[in-house]
C-alpha positions in Angstrom: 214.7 42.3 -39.8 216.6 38.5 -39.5 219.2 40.8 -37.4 216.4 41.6 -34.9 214.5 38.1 -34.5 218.4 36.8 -33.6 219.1 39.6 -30.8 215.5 38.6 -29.5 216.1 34.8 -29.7 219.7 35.7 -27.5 218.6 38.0 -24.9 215.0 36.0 -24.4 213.2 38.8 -25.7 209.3 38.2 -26.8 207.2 40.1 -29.4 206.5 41.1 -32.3 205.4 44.5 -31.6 206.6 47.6 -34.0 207.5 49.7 -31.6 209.7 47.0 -30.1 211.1 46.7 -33.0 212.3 49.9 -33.3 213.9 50.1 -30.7 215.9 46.6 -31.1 217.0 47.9 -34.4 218.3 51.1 -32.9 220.3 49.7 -30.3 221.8 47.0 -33.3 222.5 50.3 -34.9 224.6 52.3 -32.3 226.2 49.5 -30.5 229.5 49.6 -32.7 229.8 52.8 -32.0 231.3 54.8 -28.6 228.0 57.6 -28.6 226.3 58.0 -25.5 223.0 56.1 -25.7 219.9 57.2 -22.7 217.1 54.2 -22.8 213.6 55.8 -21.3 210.1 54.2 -20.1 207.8 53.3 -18.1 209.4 51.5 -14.7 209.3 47.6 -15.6 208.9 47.8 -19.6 212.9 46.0 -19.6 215.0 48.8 -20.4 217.9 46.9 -18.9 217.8 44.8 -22.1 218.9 47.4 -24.1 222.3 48.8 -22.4 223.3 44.9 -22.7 222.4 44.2 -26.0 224.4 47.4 -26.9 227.5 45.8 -25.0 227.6 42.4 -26.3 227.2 43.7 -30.1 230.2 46.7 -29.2 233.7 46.5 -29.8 233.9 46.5 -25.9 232.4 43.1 -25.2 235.5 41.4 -23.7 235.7 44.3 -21.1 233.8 44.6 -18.0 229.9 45.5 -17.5 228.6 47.4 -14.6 224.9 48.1 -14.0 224.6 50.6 -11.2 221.4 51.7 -10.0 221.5 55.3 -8.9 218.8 55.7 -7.1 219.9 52.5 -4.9 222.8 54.2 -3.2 222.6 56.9 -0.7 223.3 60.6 -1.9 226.8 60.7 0.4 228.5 57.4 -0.4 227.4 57.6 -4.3 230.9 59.9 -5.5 232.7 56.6 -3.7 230.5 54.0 -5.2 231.3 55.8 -8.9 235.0 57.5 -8.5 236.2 55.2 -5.7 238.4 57.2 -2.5 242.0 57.0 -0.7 242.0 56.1 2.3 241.0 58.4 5.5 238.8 60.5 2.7 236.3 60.0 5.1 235.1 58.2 8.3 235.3 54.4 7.4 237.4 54.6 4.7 240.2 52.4 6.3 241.7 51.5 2.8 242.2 53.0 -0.9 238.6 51.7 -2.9 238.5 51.8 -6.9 235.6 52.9 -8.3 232.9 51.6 -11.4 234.9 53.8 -13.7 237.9 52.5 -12.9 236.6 49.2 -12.5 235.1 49.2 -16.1 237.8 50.8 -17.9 237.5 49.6 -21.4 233.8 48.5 -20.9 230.0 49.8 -20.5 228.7 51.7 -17.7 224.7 51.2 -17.0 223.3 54.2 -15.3 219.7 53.0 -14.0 217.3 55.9 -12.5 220.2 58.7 -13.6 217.9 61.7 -12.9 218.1 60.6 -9.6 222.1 61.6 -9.1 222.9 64.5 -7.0 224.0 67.6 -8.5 227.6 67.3 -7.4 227.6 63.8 -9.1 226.2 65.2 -12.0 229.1 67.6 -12.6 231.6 64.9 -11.7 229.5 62.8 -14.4 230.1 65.2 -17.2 233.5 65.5 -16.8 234.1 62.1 -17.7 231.8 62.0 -20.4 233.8 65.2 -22.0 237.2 64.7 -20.8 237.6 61.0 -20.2 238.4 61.9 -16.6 237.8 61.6 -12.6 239.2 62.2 -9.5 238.3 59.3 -6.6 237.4 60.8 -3.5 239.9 62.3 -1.2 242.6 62.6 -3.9 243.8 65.0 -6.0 245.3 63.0 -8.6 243.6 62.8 -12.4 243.0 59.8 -13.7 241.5 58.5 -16.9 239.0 55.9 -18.1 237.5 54.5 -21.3 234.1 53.9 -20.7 231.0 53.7 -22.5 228.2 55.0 -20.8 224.7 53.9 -21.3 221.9 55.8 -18.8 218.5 54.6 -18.4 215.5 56.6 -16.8 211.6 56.6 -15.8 211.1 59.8 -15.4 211.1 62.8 -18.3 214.2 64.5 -18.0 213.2 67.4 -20.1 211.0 68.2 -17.1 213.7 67.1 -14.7 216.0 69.7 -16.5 213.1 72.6 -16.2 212.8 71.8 -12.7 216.4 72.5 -12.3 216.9 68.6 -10.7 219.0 68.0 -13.4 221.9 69.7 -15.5 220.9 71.2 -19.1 224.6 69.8 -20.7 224.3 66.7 -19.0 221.3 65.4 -20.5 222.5 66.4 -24.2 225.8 64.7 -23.6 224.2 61.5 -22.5 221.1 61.9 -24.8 223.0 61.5 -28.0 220.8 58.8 -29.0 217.6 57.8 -27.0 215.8 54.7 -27.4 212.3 54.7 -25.8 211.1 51.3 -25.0 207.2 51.1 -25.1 205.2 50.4 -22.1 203.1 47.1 -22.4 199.7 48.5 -22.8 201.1 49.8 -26.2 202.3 46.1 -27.5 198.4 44.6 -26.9 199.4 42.1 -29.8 202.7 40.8 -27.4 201.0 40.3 -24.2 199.2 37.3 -24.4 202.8 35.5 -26.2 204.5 36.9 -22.7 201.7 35.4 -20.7 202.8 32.2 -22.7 206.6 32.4 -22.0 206.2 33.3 -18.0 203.5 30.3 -17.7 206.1 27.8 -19.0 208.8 29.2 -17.3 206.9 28.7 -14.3 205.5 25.5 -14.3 209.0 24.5 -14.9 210.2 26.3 -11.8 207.6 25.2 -9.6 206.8 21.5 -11.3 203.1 22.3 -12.1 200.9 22.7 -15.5 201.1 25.6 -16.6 198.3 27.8 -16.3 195.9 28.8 -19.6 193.1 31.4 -19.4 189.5 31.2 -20.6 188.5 33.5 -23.4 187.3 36.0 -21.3 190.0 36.1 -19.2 192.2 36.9 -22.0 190.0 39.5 -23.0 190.7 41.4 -20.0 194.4 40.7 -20.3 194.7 42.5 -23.1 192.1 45.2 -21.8 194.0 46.0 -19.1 196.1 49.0 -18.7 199.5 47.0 -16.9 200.7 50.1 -14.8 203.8 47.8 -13.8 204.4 46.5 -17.3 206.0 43.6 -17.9 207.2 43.3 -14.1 203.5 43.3 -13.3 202.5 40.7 -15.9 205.5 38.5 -14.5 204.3 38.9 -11.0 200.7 38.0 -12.1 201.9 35.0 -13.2 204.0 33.6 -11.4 201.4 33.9 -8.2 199.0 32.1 -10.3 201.3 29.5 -11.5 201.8 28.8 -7.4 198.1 29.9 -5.8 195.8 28.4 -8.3 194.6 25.2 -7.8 192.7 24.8 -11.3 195.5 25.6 -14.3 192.1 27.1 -16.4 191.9 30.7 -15.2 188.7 31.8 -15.3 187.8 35.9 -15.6 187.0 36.1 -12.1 190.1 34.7 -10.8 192.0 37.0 -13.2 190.3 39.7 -11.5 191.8 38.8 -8.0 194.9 39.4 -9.0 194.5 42.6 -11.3 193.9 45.9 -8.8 190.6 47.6 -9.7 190.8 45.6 -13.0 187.0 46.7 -13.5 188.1 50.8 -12.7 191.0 52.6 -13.8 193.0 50.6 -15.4 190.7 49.6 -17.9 190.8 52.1 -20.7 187.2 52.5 -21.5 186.3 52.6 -18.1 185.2 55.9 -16.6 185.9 56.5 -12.6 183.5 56.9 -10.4 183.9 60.1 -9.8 184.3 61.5 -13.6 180.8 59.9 -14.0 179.4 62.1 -11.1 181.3 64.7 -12.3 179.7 64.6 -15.7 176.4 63.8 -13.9 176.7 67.2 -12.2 177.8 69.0 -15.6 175.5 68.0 -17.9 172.6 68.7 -15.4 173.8 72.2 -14.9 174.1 72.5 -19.0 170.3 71.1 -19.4 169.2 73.7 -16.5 170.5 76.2 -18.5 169.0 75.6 -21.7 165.7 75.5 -20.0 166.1 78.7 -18.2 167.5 79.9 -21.7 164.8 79.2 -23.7 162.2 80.5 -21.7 163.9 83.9 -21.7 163.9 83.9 -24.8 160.3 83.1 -25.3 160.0 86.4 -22.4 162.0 88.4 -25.1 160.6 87.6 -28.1 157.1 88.7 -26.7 158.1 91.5 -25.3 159.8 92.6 -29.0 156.7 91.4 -30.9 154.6 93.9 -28.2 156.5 96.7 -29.1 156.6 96.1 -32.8 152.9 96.2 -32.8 153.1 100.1 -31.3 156.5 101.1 -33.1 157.8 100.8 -36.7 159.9 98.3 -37.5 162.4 101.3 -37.9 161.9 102.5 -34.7 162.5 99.1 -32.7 165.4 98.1 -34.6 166.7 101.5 -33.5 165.6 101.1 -29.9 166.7 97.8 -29.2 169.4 97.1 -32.1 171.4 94.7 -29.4 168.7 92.8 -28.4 167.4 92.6 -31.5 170.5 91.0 -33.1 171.2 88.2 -30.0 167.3 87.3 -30.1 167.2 86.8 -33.9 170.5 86.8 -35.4 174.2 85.2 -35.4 175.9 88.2 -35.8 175.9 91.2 -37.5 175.7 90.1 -41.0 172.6 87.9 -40.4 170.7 90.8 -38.7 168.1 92.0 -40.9 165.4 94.7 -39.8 162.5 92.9 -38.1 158.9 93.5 -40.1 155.6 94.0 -38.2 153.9 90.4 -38.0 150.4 90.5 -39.3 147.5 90.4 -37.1 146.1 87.2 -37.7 149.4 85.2 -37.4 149.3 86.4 -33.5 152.6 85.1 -31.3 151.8 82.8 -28.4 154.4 82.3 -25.8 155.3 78.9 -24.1 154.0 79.9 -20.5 152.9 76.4 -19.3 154.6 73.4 -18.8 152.5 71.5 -21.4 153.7 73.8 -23.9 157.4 73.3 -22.9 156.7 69.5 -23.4 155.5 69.7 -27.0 158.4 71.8 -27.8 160.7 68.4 -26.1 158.7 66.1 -28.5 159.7 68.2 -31.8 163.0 69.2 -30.8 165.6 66.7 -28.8 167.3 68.4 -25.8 170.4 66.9 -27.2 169.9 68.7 -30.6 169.2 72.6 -28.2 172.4 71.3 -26.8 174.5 71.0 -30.2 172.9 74.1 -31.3 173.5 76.4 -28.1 177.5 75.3 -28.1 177.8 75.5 -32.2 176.3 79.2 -31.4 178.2 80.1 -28.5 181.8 78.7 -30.7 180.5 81.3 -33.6 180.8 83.4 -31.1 183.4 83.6 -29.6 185.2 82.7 -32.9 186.2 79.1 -32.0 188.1 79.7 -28.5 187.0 76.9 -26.4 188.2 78.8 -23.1 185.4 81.5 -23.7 182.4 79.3 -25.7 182.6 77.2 -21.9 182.5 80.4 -19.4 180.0 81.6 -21.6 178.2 78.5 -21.1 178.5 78.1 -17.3 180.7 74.7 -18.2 184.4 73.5 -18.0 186.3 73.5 -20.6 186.5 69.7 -20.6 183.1 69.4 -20.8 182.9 71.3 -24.0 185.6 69.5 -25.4 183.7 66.4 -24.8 180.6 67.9 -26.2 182.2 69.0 -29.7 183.6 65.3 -30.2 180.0 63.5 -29.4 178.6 66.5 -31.8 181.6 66.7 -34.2 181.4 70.3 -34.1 
């Protein structure tokens, strides 16, 4: 979309990324109009671009713009900061102060970090987004303002709202239209063209070369999870740019300057603890299927004794239930057990050699698939009770049926 590549060009934005896209296309979209807009992501993706770009393409251009950051000002001077007061309102208020809303009449409001706004702000909030109007603090007088407001936030305010930090009718007045800007990790193919854009901007800054990486170091550039976003990547940089000696960053400098860039903030990496954990689970799981094949092998002798004294009648009436888990599914594979002949005799495993020719025929991974595909028939597919019945945790299982494609 030309209109897109222009906006990006203007406001110094780089990537190429869809879901970047998106959202640039959104904002192009609602900026003529007055409708409420909320921007949310991650802290440091750049969702201050966005309440901008939606100014400078509005009919409100030529009026004023006023970022406030809401979690900045303290919870007792923030009704001032917003509505203005007369003077005497309260102690220090030698003189009558207008507020943003007043300040910005005709022009765009950025809220940053709105979920952090006290409730009493909050109501004072909606009524200018409903009725166009305010009161400053200390005054009884209405007054009006045209504003356009335009609310940013880190946080997920449908949780915030369930928590009861923040007003139901609030959110839906300012969440008209929200544009969600993707966190970096989610734009893989825009991070190294970033990487680009700070490392010239730097070297210009700071009258060095700018700094390159090594293959592998790019590798883990775009491996890396980049819990600060772009502010992180920025930040990265620009130390380099000013620390590093040689412009040609190798992996292991890179890896100075990413925290626990070989733990968790590497997708495919595993945390120390979730590999003991996992350690722990599947040695409990192969304990089990030891301890549950041997009874087994205890049962099935014990059956094949009786069935040499008893009628096959009689021991499927005796010991029906037993029966049916030893040999069977459920009830509709249970047949009647027949008398085994005498000279094709049953020998249990009792020894240990015995249990090891059993391991040569038949993987412990395959006992495994087979002793959670049973325990799902089951217990008709419910995860919850296939894993108590199996002495495991529910993630486990989980695990297990994807490795197995159960």
């Amino acid at each position: 979309m030309k209109d897109v590549q222009v906006i990006k060009n203007r406001f110094g934005l780089i990537g190429n990324s869809d879901l970047l896209n998106r959202a640039l296309e959104k904002a192009i979209r609602v900026a003529p109009t007055d409708i409420s807009v909320l921007v949310s992501g991650e802290s440091g993706v750049g969702k201050e671009s966005i309440p901008r770009i939606i100014h400078h393409l509005s009919h409100r251009k030529h009026g004023a713009y006023i970022a406030v950051n809401c979690g900045a000002i303290p919870e007792g001077t923030i009704d001032s900061e917003l509505f203005g007061h007369e003077k005497g309102a309260f102690t220090g208020a030698t003189g009558t102060r207008k507020g943003y809303f007043e300040e910005a009449n005709g022009g765009t409001i950025f809220l940053d970090e709105v979920a952090e706004l006290p409730h009493s702000t909050q109501v004072r909030l909606l009524r200018v987004l409903e009725t166009g109007e305010f009161i400053k603090v200390g005054s009884s007088k209405i007054q009006k303002t045209n504003v356009r407001i335009v609310a940013a936030t880190n946080e997920s305010m449908l949780k915030a709202v369930d928590k009861g930090k923040f007003r139901e009718d609030l959110y839906y007045r300012l969440n008209t239209v929200e544009i969600n800007i993707p966190p970096l990790r989610d734009r893989n193919e825009d991070i190294y063209l970033i990487f680009r854009k700070f490392a010239l901007d730097f070297s210009e800054k700071y009258h060095t070369s700018p700094i390159n990486l090594s293959d592998d170091a790019r590798y883990l550039l775009h491996k890396y999870r980049w819990p600060g976003n772009i502010r992180q990547l920025r930040n990265l940089v620009e130390q380099m740019s000013v620390l590093e000696p040689n412009k040609h960053i190798s992996l292991d400098a890179l890896k100075h300057y990413l925290p626990q860039a070989s733990e968790s903030n590497l997708p495919a990496t595993i945390s120390k603890k979730e590999q003991s954990d996992f350690a722990n689970e599947r040695e409990m799981l192969y304990k089990f299927l030891f301890e549950l094949r041997k009874e087994m092998d205890d049962v099935k002798k014990l059956t094949l004794e009786l069935m040499k004294n008893k009628s096959s009648e009689d021991v499927s009436e005796e010991n029906s239930g037993l029966i049916k888990r030893v040999f069977a599914e459920n009830d509709d594979d249970y047949l009647p057990l027949q008398p085994v002949a005498e000279e094709e005799p049953y020998t249990p495993l009792n020894d240990v050699d015995d249990y090891a020719e059993v391991e040569e025929s038949l993987s412990l991974e395959e006992n495994e698939k087979e002793l959670i595909r049973k325990a799902l028939d089951r217990n008709k597919n419910r995860r919850k009770a296939a894993a108590k019945e199996l002495g495991i945790s529910e993630r486990t299982l989980y695990r297990k049926i994807k490795q197995y494609d159960l």
